[in-house]
PyMOL commands that place a pseudoatom at each C-alpha (Angstrom):
pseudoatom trace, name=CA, resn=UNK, resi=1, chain=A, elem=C, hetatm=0, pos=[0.000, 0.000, 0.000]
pseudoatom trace, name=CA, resn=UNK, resi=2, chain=A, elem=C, hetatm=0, pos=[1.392, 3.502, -0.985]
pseudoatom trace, name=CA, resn=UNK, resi=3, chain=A, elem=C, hetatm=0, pos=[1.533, 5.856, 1.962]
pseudoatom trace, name=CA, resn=UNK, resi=4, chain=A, elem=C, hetatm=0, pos=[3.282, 9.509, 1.907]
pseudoatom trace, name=CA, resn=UNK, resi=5, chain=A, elem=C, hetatm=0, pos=[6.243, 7.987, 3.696]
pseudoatom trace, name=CA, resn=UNK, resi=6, chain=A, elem=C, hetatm=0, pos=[6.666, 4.881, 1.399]
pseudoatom trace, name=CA, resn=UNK, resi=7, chain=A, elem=C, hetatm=0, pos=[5.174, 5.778, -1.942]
pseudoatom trace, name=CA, resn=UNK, resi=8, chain=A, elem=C, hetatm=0, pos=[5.091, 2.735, -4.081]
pseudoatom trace, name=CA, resn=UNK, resi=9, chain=A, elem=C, hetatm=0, pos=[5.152, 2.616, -7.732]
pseudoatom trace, name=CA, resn=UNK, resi=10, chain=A, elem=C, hetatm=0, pos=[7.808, 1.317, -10.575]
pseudoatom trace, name=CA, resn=UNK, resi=11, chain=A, elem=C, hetatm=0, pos=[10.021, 3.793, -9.893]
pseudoatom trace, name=CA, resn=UNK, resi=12, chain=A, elem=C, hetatm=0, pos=[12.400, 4.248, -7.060]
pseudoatom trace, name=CA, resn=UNK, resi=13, chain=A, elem=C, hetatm=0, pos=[11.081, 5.822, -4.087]
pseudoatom trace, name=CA, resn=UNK, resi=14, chain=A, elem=C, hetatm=0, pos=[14.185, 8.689, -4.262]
pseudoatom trace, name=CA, resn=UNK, resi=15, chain=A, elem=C, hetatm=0, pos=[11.912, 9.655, -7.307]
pseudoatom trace, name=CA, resn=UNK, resi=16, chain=A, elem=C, hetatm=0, pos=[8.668, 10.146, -5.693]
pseudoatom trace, name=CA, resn=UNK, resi=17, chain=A, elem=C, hetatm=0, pos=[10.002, 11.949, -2.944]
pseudoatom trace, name=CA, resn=UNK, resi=18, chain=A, elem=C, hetatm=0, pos=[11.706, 14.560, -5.209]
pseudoatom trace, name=CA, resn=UNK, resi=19, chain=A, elem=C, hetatm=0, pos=[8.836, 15.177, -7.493]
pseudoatom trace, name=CA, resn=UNK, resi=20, chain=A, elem=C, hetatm=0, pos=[6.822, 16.141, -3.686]
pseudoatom trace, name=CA, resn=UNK, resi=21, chain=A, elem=C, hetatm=0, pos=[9.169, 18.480, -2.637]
pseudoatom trace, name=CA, resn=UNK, resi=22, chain=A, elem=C, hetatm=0, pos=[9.059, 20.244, -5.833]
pseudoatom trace, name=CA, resn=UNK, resi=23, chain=A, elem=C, hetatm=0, pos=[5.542, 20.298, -5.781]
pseudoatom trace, name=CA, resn=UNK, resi=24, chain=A, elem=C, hetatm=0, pos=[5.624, 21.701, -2.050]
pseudoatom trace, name=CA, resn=UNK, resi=25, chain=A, elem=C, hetatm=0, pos=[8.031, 24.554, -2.983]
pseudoatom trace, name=CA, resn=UNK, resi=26, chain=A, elem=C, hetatm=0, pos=[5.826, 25.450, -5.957]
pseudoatom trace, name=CA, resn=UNK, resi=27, chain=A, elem=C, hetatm=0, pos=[2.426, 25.516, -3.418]
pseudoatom trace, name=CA, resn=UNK, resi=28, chain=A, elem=C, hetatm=0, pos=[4.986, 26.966, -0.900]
pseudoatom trace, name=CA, resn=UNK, resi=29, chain=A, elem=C, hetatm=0, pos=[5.778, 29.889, -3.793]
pseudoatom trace, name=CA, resn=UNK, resi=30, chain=A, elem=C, hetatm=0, pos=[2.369, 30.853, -4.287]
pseudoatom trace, name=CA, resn=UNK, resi=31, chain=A, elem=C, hetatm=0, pos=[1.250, 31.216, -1.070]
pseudoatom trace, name=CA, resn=UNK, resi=32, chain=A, elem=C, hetatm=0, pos=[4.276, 33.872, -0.391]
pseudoatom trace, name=CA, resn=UNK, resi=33, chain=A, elem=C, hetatm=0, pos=[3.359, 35.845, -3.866]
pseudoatom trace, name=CA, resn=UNK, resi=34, chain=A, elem=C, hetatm=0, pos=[-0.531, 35.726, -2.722]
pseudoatom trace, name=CA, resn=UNK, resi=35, chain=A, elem=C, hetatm=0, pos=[0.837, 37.189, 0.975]
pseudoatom trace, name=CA, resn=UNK, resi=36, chain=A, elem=C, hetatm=0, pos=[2.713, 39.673, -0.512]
pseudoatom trace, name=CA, resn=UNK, resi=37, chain=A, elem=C, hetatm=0, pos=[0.318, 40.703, -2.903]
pseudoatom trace, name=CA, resn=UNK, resi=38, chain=A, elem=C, hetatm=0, pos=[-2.248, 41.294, 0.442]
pseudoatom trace, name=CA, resn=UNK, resi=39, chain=A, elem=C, hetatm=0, pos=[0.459, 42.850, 2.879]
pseudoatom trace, name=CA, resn=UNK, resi=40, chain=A, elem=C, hetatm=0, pos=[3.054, 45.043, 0.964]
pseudoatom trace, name=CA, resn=UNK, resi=41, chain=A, elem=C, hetatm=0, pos=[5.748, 45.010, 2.637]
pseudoatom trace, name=CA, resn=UNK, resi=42, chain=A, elem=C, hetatm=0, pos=[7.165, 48.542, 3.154]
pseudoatom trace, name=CA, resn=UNK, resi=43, chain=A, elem=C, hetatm=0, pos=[4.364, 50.466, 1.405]
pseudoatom trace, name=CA, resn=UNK, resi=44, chain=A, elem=C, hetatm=0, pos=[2.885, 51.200, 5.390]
pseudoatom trace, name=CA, resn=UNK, resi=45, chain=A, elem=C, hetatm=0, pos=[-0.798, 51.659, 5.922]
pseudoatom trace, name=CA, resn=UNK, resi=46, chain=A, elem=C, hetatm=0, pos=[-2.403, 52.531, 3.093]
pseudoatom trace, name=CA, resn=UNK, resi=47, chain=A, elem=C, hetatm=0, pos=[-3.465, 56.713, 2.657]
pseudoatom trace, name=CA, resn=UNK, resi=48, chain=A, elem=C, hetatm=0, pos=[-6.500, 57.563, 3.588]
pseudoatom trace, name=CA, resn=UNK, resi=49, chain=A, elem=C, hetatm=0, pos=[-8.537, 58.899, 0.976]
pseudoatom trace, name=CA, resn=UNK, resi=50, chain=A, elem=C, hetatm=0, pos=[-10.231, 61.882, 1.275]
pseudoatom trace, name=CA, resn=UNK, resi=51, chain=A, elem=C, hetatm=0, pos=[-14.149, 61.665, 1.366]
pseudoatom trace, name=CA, resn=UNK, resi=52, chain=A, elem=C, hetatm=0, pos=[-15.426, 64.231, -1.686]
pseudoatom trace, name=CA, resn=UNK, resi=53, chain=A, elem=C, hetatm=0, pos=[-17.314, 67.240, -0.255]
pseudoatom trace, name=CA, resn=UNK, resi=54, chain=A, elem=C, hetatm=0, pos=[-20.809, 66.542, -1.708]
pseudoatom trace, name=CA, resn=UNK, resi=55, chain=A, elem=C, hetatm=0, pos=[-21.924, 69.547, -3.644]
pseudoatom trace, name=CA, resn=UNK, resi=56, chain=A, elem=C, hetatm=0, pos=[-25.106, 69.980, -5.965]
pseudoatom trace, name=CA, resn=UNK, resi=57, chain=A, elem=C, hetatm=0, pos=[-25.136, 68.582, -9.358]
pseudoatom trace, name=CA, resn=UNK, resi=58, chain=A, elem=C, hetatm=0, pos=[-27.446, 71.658, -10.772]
pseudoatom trace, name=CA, resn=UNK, resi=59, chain=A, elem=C, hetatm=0, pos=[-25.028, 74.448, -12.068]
pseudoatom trace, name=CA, resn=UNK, resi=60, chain=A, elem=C, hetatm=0, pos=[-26.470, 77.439, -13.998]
pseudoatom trace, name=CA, resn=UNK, resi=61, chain=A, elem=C, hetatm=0, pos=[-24.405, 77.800, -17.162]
pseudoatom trace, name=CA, resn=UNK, resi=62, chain=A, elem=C, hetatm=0, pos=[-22.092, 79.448, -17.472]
pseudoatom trace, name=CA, resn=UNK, resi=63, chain=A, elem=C, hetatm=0, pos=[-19.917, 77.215, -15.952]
pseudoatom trace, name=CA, resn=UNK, resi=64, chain=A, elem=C, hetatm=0, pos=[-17.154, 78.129, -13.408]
pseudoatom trace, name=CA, resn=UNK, resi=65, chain=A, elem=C, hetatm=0, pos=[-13.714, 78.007, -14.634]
pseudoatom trace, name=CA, resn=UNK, resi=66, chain=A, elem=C, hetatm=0, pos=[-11.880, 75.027, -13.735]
pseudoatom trace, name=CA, resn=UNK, resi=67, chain=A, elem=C, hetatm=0, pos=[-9.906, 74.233, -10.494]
pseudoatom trace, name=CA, resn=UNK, resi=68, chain=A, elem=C, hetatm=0, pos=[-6.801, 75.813, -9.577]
pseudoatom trace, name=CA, resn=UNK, resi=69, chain=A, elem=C, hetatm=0, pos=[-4.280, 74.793, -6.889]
pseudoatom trace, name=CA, resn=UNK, resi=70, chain=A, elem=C, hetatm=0, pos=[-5.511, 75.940, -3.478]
pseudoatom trace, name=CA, resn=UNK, resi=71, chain=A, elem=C, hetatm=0, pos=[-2.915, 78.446, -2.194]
pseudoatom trace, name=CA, resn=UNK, resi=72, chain=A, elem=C, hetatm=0, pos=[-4.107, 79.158, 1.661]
pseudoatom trace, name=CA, resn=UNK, resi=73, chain=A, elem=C, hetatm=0, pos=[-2.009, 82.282, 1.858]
pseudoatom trace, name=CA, resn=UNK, resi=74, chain=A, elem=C, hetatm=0, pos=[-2.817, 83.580, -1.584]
pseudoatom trace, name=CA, resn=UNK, resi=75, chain=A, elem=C, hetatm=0, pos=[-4.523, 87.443, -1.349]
pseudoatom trace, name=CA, resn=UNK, resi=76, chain=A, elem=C, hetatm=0, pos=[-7.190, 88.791, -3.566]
pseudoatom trace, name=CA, resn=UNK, resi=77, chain=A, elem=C, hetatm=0, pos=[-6.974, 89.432, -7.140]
pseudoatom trace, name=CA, resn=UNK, resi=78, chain=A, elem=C, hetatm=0, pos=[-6.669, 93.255, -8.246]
pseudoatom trace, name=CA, resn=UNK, resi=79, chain=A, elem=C, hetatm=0, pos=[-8.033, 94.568, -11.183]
pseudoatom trace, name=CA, resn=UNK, resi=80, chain=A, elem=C, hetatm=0, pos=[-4.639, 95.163, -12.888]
pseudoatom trace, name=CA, resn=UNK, resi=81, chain=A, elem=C, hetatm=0, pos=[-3.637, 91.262, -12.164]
pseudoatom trace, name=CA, resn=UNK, resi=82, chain=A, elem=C, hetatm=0, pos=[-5.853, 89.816, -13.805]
pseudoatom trace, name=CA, resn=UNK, resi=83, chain=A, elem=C, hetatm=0, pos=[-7.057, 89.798, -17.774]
pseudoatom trace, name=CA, resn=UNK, resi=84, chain=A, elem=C, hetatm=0, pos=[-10.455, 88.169, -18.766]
pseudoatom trace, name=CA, resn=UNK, resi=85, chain=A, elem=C, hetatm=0, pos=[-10.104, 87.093, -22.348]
pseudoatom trace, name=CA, resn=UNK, resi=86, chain=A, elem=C, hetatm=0, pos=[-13.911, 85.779, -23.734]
pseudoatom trace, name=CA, resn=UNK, resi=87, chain=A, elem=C, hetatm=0, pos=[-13.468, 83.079, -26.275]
pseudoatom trace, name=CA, resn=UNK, resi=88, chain=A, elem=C, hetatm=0, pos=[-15.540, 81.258, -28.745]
pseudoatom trace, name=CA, resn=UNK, resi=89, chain=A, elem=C, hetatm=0, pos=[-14.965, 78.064, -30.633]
pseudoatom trace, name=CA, resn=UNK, resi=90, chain=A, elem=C, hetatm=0, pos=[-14.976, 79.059, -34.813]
pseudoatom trace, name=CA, resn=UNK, resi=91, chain=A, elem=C, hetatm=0, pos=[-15.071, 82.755, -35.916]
pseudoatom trace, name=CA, resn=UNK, resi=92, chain=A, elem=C, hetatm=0, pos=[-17.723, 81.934, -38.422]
pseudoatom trace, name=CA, resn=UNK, resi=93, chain=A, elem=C, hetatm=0, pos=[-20.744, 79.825, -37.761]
pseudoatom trace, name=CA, resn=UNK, resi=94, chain=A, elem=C, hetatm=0, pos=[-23.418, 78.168, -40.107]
pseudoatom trace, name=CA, resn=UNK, resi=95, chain=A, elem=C, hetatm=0, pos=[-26.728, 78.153, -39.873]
pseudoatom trace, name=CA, resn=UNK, resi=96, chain=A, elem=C, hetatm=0, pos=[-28.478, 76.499, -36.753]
pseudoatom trace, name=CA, resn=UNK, resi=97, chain=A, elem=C, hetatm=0, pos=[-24.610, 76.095, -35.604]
pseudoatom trace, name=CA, resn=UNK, resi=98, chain=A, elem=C, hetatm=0, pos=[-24.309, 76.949, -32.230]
pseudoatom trace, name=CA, resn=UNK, resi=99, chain=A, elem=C, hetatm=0, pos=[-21.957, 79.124, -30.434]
pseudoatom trace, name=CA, resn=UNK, resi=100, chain=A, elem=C, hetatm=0, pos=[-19.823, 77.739, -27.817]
pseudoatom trace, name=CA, resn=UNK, resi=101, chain=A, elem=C, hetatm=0, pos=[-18.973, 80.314, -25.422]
pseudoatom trace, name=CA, resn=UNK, resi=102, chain=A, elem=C, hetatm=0, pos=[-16.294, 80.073, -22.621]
pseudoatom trace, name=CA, resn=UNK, resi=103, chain=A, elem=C, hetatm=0, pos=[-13.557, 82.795, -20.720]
pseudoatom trace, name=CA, resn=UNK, resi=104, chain=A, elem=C, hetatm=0, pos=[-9.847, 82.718, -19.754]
pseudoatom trace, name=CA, resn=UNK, resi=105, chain=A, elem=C, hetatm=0, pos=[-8.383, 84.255, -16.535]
pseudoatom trace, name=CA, resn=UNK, resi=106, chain=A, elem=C, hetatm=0, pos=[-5.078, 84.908, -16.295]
pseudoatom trace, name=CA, resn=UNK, resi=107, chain=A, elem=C, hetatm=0, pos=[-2.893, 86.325, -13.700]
pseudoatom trace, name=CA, resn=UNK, resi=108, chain=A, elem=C, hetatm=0, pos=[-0.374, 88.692, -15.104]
pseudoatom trace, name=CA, resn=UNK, resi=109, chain=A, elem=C, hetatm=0, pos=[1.385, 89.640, -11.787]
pseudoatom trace, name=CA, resn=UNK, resi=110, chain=A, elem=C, hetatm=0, pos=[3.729, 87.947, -10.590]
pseudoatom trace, name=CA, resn=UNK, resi=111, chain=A, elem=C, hetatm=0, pos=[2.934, 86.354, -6.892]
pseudoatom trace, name=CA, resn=UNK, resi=112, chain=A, elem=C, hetatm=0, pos=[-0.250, 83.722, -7.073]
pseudoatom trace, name=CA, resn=UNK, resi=113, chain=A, elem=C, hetatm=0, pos=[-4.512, 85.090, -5.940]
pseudoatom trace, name=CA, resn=UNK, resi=114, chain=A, elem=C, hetatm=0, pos=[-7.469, 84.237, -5.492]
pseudoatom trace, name=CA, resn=UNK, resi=115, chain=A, elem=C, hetatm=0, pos=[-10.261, 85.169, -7.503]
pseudoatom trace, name=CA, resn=UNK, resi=116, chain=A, elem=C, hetatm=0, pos=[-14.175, 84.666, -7.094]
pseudoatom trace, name=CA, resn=UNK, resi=117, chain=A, elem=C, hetatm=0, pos=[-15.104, 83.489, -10.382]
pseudoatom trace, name=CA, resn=UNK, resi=118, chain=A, elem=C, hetatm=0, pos=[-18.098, 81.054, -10.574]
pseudoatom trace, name=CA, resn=UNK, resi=119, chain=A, elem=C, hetatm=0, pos=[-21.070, 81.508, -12.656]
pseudoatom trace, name=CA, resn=UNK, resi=120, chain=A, elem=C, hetatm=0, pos=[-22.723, 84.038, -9.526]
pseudoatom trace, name=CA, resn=UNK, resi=121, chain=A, elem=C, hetatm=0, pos=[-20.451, 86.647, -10.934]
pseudoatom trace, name=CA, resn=UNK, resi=122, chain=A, elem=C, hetatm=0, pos=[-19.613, 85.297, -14.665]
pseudoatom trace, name=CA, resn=UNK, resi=123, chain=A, elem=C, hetatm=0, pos=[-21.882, 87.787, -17.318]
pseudoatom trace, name=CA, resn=UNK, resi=124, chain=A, elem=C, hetatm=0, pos=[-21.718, 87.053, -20.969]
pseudoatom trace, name=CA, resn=UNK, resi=125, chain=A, elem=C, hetatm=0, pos=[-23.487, 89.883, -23.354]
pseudoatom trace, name=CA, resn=UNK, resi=126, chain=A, elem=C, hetatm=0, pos=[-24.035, 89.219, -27.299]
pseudoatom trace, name=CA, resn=UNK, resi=127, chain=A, elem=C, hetatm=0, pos=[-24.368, 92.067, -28.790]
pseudoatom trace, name=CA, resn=UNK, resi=128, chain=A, elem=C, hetatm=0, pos=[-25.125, 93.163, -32.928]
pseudoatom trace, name=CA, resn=UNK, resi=129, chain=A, elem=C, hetatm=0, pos=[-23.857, 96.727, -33.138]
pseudoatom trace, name=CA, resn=UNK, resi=130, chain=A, elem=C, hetatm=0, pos=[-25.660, 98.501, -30.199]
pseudoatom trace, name=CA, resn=UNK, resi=131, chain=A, elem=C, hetatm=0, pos=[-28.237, 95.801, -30.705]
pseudoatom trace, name=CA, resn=UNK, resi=132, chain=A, elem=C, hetatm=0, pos=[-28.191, 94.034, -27.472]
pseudoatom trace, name=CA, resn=UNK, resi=133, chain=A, elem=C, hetatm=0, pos=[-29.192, 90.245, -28.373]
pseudoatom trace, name=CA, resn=UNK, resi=134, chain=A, elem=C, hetatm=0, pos=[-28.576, 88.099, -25.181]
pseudoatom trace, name=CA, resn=UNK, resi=135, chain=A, elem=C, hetatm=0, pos=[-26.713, 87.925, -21.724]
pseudoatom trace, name=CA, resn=UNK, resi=136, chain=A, elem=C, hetatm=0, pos=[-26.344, 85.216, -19.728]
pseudoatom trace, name=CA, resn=UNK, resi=137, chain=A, elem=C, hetatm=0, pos=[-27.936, 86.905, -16.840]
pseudoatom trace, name=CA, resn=UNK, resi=138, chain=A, elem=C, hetatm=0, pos=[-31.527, 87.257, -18.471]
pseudoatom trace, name=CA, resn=UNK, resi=139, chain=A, elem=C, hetatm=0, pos=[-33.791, 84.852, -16.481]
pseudoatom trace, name=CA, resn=UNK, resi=140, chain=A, elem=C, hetatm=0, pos=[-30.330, 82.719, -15.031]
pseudoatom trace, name=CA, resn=UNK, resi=141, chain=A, elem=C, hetatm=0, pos=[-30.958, 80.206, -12.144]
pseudoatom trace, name=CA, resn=UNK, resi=142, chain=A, elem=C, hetatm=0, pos=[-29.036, 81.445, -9.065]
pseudoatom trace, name=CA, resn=UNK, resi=143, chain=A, elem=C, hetatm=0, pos=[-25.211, 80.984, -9.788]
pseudoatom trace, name=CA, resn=UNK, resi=144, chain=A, elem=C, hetatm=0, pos=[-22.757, 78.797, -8.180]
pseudoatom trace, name=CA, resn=UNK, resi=145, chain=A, elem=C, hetatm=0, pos=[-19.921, 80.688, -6.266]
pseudoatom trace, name=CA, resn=UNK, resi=146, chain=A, elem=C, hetatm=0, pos=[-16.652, 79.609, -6.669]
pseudoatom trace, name=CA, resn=UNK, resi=147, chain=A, elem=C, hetatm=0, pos=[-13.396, 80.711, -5.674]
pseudoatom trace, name=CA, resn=UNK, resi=148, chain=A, elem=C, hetatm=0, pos=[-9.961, 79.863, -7.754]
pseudoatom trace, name=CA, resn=UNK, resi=149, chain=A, elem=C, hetatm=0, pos=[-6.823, 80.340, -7.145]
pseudoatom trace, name=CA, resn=UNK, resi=150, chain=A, elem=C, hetatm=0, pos=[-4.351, 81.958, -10.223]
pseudoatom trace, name=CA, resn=UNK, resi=151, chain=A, elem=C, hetatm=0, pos=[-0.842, 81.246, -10.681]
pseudoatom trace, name=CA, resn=UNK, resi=152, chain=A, elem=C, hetatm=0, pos=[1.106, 83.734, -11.979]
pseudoatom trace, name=CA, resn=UNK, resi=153, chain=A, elem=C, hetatm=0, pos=[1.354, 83.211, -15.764]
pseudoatom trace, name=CA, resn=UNK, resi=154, chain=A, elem=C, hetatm=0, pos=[-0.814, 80.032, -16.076]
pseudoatom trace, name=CA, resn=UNK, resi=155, chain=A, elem=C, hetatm=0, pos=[-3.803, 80.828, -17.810]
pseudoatom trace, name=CA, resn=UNK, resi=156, chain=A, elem=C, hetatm=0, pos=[-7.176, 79.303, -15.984]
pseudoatom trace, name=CA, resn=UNK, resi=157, chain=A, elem=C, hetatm=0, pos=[-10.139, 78.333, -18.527]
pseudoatom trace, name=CA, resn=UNK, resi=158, chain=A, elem=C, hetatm=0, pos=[-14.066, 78.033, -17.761]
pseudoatom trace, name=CA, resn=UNK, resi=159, chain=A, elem=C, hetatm=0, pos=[-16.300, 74.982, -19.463]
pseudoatom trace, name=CA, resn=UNK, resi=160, chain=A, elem=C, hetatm=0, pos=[-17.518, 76.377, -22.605]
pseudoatom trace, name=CA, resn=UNK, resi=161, chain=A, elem=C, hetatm=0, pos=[-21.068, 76.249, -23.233]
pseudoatom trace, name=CA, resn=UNK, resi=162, chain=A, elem=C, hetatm=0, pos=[-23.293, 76.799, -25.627]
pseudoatom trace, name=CA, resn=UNK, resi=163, chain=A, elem=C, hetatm=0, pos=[-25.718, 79.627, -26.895]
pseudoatom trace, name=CA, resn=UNK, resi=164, chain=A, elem=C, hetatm=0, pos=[-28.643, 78.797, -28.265]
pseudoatom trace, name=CA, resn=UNK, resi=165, chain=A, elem=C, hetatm=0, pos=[-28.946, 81.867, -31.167]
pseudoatom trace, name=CA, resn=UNK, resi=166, chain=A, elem=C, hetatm=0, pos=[-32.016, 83.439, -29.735]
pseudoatom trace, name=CA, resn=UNK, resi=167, chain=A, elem=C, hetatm=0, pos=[-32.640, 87.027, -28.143]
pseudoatom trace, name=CA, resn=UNK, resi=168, chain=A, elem=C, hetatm=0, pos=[-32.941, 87.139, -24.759]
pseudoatom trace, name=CA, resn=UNK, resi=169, chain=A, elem=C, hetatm=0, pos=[-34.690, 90.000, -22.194]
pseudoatom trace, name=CA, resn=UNK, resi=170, chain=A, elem=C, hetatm=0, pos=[-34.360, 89.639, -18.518]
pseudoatom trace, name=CA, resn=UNK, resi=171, chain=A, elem=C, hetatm=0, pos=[-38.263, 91.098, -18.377]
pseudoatom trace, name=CA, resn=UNK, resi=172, chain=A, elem=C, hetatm=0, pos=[-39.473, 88.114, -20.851]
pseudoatom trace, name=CA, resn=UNK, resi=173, chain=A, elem=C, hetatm=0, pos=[-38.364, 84.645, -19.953]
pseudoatom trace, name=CA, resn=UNK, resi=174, chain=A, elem=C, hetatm=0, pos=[-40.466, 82.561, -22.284]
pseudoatom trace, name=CA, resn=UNK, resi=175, chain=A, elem=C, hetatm=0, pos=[-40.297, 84.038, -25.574]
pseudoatom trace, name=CA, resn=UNK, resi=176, chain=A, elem=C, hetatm=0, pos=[-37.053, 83.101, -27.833]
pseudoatom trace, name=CA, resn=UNK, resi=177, chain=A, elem=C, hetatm=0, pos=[-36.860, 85.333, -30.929]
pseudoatom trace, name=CA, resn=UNK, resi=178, chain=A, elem=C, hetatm=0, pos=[-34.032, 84.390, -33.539]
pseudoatom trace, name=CA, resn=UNK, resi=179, chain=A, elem=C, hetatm=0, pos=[-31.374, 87.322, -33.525]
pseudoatom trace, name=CA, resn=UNK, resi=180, chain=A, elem=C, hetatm=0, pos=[-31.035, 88.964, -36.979]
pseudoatom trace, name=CA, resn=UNK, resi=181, chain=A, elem=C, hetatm=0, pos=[-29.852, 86.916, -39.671]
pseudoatom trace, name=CA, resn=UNK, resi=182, chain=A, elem=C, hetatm=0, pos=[-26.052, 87.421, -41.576]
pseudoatom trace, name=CA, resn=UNK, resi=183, chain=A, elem=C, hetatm=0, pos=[-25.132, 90.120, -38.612]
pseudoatom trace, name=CA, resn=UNK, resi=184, chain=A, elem=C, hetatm=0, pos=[-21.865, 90.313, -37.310]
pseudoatom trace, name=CA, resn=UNK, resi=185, chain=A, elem=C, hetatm=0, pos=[-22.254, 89.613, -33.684]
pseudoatom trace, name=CA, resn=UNK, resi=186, chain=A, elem=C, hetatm=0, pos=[-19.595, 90.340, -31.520]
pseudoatom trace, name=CA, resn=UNK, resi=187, chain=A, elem=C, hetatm=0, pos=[-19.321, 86.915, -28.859]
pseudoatom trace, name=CA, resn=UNK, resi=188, chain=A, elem=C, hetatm=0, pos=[-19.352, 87.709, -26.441]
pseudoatom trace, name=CA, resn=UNK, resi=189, chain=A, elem=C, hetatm=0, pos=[-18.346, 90.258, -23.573]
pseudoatom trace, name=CA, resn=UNK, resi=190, chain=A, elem=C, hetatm=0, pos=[-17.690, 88.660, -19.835]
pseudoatom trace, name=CA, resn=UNK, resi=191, chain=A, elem=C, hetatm=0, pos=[-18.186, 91.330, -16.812]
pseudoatom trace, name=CA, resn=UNK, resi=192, chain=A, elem=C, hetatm=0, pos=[-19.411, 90.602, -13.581]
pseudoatom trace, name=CA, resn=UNK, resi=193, chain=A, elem=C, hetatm=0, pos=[-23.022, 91.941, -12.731]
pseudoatom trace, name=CA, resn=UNK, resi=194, chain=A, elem=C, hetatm=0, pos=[-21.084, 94.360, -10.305]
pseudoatom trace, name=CA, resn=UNK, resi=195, chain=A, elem=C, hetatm=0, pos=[-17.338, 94.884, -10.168]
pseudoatom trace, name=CA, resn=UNK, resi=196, chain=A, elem=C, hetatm=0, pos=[-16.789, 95.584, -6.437]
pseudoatom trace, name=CA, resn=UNK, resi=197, chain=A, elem=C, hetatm=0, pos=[-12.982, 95.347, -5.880]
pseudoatom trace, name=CA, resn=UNK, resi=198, chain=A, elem=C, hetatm=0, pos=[-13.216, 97.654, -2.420]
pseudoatom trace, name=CA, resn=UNK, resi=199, chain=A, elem=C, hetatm=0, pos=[-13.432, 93.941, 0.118]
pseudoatom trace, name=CA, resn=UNK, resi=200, chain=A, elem=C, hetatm=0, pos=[-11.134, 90.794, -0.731]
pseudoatom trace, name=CA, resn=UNK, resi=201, chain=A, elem=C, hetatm=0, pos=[-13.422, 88.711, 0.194]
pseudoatom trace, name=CA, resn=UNK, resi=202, chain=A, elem=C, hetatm=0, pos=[-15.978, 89.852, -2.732]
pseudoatom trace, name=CA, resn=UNK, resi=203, chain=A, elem=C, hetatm=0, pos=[-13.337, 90.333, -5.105]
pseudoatom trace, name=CA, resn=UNK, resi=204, chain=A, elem=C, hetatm=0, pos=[-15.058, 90.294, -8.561]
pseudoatom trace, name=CA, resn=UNK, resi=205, chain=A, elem=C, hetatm=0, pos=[-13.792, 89.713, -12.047]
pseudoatom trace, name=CA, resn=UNK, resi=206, chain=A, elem=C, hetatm=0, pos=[-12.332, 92.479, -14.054]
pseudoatom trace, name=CA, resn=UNK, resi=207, chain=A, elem=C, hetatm=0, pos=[-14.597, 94.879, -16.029]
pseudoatom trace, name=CA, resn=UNK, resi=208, chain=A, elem=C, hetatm=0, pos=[-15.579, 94.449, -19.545]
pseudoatom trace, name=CA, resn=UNK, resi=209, chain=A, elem=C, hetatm=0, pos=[-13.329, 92.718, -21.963]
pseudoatom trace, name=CA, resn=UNK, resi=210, chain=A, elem=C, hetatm=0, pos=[-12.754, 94.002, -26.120]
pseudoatom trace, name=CA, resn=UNK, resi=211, chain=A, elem=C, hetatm=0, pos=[-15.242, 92.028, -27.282]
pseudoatom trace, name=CA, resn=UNK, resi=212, chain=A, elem=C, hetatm=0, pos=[-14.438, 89.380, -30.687]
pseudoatom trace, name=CA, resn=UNK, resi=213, chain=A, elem=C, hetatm=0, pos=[-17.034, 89.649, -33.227]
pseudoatom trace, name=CA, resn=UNK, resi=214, chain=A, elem=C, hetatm=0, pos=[-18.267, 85.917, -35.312]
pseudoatom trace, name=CA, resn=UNK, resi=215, chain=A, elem=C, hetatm=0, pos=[-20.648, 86.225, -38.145]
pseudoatom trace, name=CA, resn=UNK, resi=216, chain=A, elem=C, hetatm=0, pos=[-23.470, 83.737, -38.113]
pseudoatom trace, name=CA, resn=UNK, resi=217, chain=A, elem=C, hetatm=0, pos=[-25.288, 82.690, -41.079]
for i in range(1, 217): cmd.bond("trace and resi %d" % i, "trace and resi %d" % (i + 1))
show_as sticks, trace
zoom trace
């Protein structure tokens, strides 16, 4: 009878007992790949993750610019740091093409700020000659505050987003009258509602920008 300490078969019993201990180291192998695969060595306890502030999922368009590296000693933009460039996608558009609108901050000084710049203080006008044809303030949900930090140089860009080619009036929120046709519009120009630069903490964004015309079709 064949037990583990006298294996019987045709060959010698050196044999059998060879061919177990290689199979042991191989099982012994795994088993220290598997524990190192679960413990680490030398990594430590793993970093704690942070746990993601919850925030709404409604935004009002336009969208804030996007996130800057938090600088906790960083002081309030001035109105000579900073340059608000408006920018649109094509120069020409087609018909039923739409618009997509978006701004770029940048800090031209030369020591980093902050900056209040979310879509509670963003304010896009279209305008056809003194024809005023839409601004993203007529009839807007209530913004979304947020503050970003600038690095010098290092230009900061908002989500572009898109304008749907029809007049708006801030005392008529349901009617949606096509602008007029083959006018040069000029796309668009970004202000604040108010430009209050007298507190830090309510810095605003810089005053009207020149303004880049498009012609739509």
């Amino acid at each position: 009878m064949s037990t583990i300490r006298n294996p019987v078969g045709p060959l010698p019993p050196q044999i059998y007992w060879r061919r177990r201990i290689v199979v042991g180291l191989g099982v012994l192998a795994v088993l220290i790949i598997i524990v190192l695969i679960i413990v680490r060595p030398g990594t430590g306890a793993p970093a704690e993750q942070p746990t993601p502030d919850p925030q709404s999922s409604e935004t009002a368009e336009p969208d804030e610019p996007g996130e800057a590296p938090a600088t906790g000693d960083a002081a309030a933009c001035t109105p000579s740091q900073v340059t608000v460039t408006p920018v649109t996608d094509a120069e020409v558009y087609a018909a039923g093409q739409q618009p997509l609108l978006s701004l770029t901050l940048l800090n031209t000084g030369t020591t980093a700020c902050t900056l209040q710049a979310g879509s509670d203080v963003q304010s896009y006008v279209i305008t056809s000659g003194s024809d005023r044809i839409w601004a993203s303030t007529d009839c807007q949900e209530p913004g979304v505050p947020a503050e970003v930090t600038l690095e010098p140089g290092e230009p900061l860009s908002s989500s572009p987003f898109a304008w749907s080619r029809t007049r708006s009036s801030a005392d008529d929120c349901t009617s949606e009258a096509p602008p007029p046709a083959t006018s040069p519009l000029c796309l668009p120009r970004c202000s604040p509602p108010s430009s209050d630069w007298t507190r830090p903490s309510r810095s605003r964004m810089p005053r009207p920008w020149p303004s880049p015309c498009a012609t739509t079709a």
